[in-house]
mmCIF file as Biopython writes it, N, C-alpha, C and O atoms, coordinates in Angstrom:
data_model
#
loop_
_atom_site.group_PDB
_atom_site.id
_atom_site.type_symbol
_atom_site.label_atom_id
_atom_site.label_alt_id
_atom_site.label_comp_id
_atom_site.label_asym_id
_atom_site.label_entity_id
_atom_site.label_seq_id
_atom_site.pdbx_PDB_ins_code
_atom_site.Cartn_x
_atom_site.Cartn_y
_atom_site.Cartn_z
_atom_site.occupancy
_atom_site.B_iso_or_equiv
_atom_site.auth_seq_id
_atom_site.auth_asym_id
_atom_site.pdbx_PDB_model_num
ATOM 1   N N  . UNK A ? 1  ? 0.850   -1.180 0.000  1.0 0.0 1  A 1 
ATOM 2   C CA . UNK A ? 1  ? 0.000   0.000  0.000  1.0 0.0 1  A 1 
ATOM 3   C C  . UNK A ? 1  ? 0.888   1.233  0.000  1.0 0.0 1  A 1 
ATOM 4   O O  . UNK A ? 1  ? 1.858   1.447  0.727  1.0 0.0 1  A 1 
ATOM 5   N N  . UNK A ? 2  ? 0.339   2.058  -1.019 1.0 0.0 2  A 1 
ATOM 6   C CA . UNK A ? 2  ? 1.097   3.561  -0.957 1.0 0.0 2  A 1 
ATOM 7   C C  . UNK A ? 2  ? 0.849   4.329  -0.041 1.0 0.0 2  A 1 
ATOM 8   O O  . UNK A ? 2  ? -0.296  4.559  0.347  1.0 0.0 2  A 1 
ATOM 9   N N  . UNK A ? 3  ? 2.396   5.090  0.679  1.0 0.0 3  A 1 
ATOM 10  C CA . UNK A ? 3  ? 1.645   6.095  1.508  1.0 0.0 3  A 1 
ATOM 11  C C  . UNK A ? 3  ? 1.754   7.332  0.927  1.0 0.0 3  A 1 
ATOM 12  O O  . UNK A ? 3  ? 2.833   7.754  0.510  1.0 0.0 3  A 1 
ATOM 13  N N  . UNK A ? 4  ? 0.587   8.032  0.855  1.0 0.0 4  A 1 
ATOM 14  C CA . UNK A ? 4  ? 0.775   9.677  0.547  1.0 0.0 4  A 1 
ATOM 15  C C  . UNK A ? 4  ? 1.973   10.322 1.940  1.0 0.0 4  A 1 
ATOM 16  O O  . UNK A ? 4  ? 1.938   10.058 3.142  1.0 0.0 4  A 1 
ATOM 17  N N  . UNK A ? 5  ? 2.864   11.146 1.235  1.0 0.0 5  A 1 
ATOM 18  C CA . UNK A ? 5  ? 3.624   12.390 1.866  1.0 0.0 5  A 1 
ATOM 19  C C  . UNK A ? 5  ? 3.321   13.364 2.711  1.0 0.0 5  A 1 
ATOM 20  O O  . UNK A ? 5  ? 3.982   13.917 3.591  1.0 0.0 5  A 1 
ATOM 21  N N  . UNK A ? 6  ? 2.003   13.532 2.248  1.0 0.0 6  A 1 
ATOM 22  C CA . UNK A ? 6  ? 1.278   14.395 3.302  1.0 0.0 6  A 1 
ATOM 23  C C  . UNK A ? 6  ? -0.277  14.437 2.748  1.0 0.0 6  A 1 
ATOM 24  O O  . UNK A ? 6  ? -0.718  14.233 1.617  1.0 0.0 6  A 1 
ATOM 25  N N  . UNK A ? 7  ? -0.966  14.798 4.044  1.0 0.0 7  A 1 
ATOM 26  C CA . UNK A ? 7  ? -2.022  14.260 4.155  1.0 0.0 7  A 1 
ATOM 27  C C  . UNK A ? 7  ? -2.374  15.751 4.454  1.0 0.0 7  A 1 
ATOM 28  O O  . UNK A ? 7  ? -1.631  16.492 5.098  1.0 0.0 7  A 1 
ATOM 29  N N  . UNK A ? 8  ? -3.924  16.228 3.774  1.0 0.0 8  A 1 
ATOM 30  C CA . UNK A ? 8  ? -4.004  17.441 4.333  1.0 0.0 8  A 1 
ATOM 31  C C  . UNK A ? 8  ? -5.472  17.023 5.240  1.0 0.0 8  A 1 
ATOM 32  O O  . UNK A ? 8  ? -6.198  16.142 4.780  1.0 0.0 8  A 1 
ATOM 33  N N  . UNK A ? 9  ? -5.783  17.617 6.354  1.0 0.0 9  A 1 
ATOM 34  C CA . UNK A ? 9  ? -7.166  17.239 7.243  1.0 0.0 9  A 1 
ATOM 35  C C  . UNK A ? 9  ? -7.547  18.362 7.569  1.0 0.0 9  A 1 
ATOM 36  O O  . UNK A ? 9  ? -6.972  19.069 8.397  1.0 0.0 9  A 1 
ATOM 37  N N  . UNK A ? 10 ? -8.914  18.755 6.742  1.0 0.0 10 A 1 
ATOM 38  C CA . UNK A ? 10 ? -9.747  19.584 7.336  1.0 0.0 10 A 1 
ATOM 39  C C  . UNK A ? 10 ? -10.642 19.878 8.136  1.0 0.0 10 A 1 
ATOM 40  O O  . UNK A ? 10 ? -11.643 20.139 7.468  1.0 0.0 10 A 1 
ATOM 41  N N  . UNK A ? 11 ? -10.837 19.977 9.148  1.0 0.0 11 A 1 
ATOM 42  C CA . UNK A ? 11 ? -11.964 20.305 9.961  1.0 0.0 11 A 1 
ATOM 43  C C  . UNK A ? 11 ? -12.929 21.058 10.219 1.0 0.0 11 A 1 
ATOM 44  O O  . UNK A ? 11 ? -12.542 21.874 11.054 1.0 0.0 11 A 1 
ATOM 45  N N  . UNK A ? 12 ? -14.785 21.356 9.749  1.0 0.0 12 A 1 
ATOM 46  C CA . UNK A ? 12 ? -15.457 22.265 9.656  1.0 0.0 12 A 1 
ATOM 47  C C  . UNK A ? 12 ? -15.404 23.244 10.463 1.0 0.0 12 A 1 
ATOM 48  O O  . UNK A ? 12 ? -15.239 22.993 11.657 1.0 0.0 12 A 1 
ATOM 49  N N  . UNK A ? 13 ? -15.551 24.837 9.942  1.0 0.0 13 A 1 
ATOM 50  C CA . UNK A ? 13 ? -15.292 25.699 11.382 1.0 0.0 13 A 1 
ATOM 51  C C  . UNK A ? 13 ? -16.304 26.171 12.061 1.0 0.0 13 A 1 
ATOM 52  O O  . UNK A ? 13 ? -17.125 26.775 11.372 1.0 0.0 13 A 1 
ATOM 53  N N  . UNK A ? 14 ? -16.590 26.078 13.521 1.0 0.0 14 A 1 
ATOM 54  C CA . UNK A ? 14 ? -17.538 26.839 13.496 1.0 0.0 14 A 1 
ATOM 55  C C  . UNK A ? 14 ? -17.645 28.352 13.957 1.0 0.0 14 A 1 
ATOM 56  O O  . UNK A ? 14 ? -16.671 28.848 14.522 1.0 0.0 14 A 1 
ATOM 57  N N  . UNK A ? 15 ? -18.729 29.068 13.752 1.0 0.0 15 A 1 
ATOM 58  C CA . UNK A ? 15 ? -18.520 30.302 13.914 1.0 0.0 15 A 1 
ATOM 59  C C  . UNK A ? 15 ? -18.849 30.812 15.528 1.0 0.0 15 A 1 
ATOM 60  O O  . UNK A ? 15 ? -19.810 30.343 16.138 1.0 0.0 15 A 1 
ATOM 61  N N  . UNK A ? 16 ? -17.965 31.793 16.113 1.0 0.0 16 A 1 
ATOM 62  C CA . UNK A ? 16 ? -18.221 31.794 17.284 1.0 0.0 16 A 1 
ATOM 63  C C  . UNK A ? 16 ? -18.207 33.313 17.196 1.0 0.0 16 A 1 
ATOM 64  O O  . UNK A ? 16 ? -17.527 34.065 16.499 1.0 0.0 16 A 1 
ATOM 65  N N  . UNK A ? 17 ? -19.397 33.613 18.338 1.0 0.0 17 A 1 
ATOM 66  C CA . UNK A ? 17 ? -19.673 35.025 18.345 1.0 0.0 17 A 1 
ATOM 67  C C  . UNK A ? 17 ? -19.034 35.603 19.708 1.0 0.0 17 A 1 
ATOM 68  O O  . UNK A ? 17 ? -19.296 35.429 20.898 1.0 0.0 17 A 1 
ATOM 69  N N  . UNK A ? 18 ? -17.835 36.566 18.827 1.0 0.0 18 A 1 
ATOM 70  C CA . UNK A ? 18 ? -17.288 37.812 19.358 1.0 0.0 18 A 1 
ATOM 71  C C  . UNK A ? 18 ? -15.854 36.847 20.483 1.0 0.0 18 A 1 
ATOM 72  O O  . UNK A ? 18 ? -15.010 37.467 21.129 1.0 0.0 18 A 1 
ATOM 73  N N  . UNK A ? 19 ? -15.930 35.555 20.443 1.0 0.0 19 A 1 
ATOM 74  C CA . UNK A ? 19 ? -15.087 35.022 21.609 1.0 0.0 19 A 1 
ATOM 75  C C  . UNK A ? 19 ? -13.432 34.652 20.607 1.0 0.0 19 A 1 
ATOM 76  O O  . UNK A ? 19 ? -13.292 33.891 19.649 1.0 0.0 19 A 1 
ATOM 77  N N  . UNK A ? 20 ? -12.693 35.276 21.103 1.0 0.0 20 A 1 
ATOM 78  C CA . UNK A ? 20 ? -11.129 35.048 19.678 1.0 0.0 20 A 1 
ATOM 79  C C  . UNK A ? 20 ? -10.325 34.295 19.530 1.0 0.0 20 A 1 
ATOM 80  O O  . UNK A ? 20 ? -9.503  34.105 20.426 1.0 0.0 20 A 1 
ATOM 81  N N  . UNK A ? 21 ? -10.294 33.837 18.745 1.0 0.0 21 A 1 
ATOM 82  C CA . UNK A ? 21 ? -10.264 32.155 18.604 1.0 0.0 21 A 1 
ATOM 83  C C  . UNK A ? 21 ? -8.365  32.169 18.636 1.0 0.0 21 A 1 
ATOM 84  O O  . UNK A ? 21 ? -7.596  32.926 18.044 1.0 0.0 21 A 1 
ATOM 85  N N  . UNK A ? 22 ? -8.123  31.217 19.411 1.0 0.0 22 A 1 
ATOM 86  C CA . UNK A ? 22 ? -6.192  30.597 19.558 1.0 0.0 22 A 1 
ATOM 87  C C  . UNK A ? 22 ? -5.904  30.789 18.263 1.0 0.0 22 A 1 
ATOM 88  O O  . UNK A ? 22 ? -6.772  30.762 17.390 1.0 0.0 22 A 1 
ATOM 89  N N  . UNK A ? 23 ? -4.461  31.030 17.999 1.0 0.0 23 A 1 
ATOM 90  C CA . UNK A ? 23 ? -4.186  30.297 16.624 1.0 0.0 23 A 1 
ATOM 91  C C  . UNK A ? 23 ? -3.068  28.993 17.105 1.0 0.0 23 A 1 
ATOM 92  O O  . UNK A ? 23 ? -2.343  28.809 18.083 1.0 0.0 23 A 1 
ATOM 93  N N  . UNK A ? 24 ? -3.338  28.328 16.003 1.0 0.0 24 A 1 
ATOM 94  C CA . UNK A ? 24 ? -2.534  27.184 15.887 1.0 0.0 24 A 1 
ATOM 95  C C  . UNK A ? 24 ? -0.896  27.240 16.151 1.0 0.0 24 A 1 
ATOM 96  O O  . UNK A ? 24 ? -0.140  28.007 15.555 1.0 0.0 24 A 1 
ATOM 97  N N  . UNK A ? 25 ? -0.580  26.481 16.948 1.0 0.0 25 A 1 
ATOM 98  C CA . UNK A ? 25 ? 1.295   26.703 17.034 1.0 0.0 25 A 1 
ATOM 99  C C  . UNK A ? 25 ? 1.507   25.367 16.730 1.0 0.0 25 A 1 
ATOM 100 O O  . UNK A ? 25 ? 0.765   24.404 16.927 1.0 0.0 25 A 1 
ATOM 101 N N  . UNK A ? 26 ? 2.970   25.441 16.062 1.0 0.0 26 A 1 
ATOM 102 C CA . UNK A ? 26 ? 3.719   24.111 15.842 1.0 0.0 26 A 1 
ATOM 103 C C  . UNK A ? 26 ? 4.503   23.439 17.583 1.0 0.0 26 A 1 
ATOM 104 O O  . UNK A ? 26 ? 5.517   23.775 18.194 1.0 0.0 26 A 1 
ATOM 105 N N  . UNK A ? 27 ? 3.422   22.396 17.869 1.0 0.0 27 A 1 
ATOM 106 C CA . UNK A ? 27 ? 3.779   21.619 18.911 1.0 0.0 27 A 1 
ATOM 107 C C  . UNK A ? 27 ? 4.769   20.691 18.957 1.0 0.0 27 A 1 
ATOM 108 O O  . UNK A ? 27 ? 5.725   20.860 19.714 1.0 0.0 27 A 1 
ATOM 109 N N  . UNK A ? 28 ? 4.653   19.412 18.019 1.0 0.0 28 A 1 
ATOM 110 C CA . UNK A ? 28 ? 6.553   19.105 17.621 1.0 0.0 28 A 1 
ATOM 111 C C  . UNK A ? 28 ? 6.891   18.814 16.292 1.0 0.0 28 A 1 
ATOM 112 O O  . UNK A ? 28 ? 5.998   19.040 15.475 1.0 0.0 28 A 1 
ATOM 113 N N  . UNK A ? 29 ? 7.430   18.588 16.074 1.0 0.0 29 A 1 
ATOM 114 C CA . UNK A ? 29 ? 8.146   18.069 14.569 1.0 0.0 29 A 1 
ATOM 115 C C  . UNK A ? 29 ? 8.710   16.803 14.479 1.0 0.0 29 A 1 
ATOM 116 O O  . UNK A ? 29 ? 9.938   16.867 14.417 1.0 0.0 29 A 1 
ATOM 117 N N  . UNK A ? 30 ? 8.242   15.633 14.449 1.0 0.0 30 A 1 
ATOM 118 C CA . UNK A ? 30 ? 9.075   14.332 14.016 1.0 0.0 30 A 1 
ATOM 119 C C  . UNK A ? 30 ? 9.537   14.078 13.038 1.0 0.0 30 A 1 
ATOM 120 O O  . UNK A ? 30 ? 8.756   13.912 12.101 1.0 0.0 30 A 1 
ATOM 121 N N  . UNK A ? 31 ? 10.761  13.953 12.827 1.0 0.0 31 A 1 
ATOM 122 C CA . UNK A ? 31 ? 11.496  13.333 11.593 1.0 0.0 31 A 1 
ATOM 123 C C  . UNK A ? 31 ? 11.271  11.955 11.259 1.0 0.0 31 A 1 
ATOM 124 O O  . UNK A ? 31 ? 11.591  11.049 12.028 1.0 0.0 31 A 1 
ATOM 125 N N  . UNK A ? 32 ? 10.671  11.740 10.010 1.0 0.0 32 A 1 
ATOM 126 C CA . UNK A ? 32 ? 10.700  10.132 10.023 1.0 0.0 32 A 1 
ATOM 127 C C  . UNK A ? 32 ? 11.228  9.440  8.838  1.0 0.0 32 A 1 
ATOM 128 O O  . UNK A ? 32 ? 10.897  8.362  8.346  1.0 0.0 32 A 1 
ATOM 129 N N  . UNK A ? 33 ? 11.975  10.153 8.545  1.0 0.0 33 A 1 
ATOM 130 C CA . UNK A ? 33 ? 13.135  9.986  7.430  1.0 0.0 33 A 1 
ATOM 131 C C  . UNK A ? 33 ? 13.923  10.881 7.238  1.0 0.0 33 A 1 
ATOM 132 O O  . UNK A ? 33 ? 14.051  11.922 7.882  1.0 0.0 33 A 1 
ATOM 133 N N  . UNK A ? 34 ? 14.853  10.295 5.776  1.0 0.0 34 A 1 
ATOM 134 C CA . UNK A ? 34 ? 15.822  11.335 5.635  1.0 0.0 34 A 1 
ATOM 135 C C  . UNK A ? 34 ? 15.209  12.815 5.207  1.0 0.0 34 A 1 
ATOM 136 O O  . UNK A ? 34 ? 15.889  13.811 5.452  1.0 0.0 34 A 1 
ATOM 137 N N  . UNK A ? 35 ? 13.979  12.940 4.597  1.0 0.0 35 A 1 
ATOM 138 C CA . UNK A ? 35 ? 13.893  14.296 3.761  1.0 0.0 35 A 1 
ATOM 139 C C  . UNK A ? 35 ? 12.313  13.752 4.350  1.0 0.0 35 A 1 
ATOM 140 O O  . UNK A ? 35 ? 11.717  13.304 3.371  1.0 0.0 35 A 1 
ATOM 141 N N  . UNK A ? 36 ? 11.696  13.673 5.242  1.0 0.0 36 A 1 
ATOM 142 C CA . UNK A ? 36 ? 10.301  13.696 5.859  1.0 0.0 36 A 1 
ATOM 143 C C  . UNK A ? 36 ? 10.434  13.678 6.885  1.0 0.0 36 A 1 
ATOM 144 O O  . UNK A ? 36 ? 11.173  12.995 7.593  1.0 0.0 36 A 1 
ATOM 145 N N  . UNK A ? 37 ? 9.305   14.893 7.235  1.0 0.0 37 A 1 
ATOM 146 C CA . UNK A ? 37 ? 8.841   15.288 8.613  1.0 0.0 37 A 1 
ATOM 147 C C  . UNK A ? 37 ? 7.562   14.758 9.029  1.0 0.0 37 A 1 
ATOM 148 O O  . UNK A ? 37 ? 6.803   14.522 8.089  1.0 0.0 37 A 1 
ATOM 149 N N  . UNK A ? 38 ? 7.086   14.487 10.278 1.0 0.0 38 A 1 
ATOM 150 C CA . UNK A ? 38 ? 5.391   15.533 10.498 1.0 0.0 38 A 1 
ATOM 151 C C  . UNK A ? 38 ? 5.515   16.489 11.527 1.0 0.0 38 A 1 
ATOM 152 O O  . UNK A ? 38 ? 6.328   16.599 12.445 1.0 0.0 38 A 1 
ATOM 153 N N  . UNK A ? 39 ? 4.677   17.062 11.232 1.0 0.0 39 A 1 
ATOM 154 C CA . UNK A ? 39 ? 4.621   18.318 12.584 1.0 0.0 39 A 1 
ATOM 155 C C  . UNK A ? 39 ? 2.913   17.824 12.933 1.0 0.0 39 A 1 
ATOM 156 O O  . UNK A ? 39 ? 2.078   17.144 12.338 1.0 0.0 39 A 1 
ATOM 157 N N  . UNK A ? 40 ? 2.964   18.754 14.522 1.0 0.0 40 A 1 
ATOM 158 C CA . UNK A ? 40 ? 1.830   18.011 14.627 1.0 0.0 40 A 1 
ATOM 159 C C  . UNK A ? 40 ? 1.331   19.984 15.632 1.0 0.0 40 A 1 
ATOM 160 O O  . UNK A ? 40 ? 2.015   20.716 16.347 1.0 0.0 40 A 1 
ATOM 161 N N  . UNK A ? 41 ? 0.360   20.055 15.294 1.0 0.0 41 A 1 
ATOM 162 C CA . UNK A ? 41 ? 0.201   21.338 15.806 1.0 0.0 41 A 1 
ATOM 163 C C  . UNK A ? 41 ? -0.251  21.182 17.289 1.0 0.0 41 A 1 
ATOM 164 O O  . UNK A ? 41 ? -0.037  20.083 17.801 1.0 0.0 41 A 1 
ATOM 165 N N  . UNK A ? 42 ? -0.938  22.289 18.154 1.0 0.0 42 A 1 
ATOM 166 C CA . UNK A ? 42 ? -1.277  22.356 19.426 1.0 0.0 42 A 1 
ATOM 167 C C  . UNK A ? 42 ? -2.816  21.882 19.112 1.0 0.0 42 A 1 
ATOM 168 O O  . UNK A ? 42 ? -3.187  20.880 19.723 1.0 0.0 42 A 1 
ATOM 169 N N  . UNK A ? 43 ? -3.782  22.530 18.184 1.0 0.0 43 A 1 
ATOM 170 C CA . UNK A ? 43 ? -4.834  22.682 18.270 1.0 0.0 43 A 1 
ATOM 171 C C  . UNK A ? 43 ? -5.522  21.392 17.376 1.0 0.0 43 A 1 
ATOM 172 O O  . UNK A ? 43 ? -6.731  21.203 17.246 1.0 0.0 43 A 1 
ATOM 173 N N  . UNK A ? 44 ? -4.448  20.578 16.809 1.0 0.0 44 A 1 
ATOM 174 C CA . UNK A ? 44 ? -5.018  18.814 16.663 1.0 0.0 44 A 1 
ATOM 175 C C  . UNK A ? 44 ? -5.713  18.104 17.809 1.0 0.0 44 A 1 
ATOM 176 O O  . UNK A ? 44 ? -5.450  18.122 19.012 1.0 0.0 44 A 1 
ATOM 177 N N  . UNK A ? 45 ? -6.539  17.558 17.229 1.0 0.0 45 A 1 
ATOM 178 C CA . UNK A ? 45 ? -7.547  16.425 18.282 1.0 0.0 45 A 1 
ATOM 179 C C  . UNK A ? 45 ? -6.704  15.295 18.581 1.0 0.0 45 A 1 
ATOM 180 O O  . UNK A ? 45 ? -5.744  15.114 17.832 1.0 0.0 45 A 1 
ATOM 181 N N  . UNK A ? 46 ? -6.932  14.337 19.745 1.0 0.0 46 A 1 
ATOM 182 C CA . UNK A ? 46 ? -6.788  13.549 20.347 1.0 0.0 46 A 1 
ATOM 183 C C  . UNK A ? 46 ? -6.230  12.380 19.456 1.0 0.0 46 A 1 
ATOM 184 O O  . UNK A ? 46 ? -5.093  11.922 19.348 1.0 0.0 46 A 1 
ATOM 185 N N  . UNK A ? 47 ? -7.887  11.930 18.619 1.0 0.0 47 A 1 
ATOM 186 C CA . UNK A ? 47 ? -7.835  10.897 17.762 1.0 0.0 47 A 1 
ATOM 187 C C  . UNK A ? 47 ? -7.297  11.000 16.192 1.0 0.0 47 A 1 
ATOM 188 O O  . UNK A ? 47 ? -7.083  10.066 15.419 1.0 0.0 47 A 1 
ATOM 189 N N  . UNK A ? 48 ? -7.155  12.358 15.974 1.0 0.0 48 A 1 
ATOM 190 C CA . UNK A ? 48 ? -5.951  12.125 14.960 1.0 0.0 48 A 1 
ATOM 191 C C  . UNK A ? 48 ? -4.742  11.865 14.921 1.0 0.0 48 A 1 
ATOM 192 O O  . UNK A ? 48 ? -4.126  11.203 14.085 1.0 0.0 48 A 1 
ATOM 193 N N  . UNK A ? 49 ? -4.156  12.714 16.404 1.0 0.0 49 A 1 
ATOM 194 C CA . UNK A ? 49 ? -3.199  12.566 16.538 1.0 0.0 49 A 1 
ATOM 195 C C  . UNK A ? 49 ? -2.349  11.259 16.637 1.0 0.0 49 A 1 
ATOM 196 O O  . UNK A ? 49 ? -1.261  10.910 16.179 1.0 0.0 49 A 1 
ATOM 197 N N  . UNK A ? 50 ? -3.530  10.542 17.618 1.0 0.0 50 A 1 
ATOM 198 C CA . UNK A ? 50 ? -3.120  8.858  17.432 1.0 0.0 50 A 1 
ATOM 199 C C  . UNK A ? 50 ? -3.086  7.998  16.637 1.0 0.0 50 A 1 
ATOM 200 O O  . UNK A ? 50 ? -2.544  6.904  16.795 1.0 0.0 50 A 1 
ATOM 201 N N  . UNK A ? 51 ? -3.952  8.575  15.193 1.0 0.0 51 A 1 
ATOM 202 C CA . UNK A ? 51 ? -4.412  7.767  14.203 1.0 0.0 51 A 1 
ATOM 203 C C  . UNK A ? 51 ? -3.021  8.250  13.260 1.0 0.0 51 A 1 
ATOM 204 O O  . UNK A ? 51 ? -2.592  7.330  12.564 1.0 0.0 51 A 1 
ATOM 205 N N  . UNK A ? 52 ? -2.414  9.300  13.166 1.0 0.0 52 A 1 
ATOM 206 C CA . UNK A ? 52 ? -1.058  9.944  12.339 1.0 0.0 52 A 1 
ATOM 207 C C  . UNK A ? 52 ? -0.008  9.133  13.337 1.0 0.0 52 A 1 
ATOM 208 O O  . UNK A ? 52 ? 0.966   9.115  12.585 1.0 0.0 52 A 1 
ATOM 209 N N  . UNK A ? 53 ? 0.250   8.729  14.049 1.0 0.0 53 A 1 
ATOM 210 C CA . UNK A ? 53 ? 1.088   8.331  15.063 1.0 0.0 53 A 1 
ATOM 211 C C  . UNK A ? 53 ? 1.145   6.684  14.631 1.0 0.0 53 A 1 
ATOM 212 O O  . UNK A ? 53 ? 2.135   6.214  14.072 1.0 0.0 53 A 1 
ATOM 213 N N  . UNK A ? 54 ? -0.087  5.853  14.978 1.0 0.0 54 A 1 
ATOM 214 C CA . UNK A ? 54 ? -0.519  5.072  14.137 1.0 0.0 54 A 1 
ATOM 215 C C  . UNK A ? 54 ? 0.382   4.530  12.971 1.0 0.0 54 A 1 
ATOM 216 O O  . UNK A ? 54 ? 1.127   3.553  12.891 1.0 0.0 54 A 1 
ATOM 217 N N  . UNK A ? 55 ? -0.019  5.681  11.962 1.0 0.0 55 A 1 
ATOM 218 C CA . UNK A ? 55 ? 0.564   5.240  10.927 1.0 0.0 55 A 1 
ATOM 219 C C  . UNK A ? 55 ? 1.813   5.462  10.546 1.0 0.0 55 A 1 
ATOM 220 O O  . UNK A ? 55 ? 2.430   4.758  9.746  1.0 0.0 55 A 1 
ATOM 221 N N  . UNK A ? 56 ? 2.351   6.725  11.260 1.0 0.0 56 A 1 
ATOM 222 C CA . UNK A ? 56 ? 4.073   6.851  11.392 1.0 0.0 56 A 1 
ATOM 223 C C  . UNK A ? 56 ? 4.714   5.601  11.770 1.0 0.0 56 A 1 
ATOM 224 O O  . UNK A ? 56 ? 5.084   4.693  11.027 1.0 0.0 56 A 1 
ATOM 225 N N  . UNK A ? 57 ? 4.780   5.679  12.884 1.0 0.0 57 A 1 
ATOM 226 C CA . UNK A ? 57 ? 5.274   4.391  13.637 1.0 0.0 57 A 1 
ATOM 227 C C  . UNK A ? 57 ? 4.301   2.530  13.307 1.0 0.0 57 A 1 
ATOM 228 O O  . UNK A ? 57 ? 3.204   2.156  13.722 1.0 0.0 57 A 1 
ATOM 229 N N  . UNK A ? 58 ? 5.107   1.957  12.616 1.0 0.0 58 A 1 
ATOM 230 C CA . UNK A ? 58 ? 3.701   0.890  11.931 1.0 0.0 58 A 1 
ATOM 231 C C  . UNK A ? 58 ? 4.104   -0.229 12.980 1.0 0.0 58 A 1 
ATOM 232 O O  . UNK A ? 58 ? 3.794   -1.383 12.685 1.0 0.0 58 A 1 
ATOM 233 N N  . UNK A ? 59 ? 4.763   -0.001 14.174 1.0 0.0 59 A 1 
ATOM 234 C CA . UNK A ? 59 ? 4.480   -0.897 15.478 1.0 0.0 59 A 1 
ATOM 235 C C  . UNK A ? 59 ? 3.798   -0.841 16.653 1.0 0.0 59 A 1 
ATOM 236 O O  . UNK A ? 59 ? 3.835   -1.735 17.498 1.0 0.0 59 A 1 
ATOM 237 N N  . UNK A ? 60 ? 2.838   0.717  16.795 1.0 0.0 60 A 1 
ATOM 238 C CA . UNK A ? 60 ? 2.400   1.428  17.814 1.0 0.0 60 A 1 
ATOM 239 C C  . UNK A ? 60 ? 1.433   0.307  17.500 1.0 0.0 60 A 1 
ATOM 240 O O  . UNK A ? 60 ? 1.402   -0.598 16.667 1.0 0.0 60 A 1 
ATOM 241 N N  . UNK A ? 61 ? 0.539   0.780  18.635 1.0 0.0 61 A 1 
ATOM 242 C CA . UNK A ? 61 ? -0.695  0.136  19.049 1.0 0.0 61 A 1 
ATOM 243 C C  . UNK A ? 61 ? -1.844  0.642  19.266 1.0 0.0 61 A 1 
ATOM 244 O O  . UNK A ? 61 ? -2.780  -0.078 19.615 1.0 0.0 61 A 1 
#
């Protein structure tokens, strides 16, 4: 199975009145090769994060 390089994941936004929304920071950066990264931001969910982790590492659990 092929893996795509990068994966883009969007999430619907919703609109919030007058309250100002975080912005996103780069939380870490794993290298998982010679010329590939992932970064994984602050404001990623739980279950992606585990599900990208997942598939980085193909011995996790």
């Amino acid at each position: 199975m092929d893996k795509q390089d990068i994966v883009k994941v969007e999430m619907p936004h919703k609109v919030r009145s007058a309250a100002p929304q975080a912005t996103a920071t780069k939380a870490v950066q794993l290298r998982v090769g010679q010329n590939k990264s992932v970064i994984i931001y602050n404001k990623a969910s739980g279950y992606i994060v585990d599900a990208l982790l997942k598939v980085v590492f193909d011995d996790a659990h």
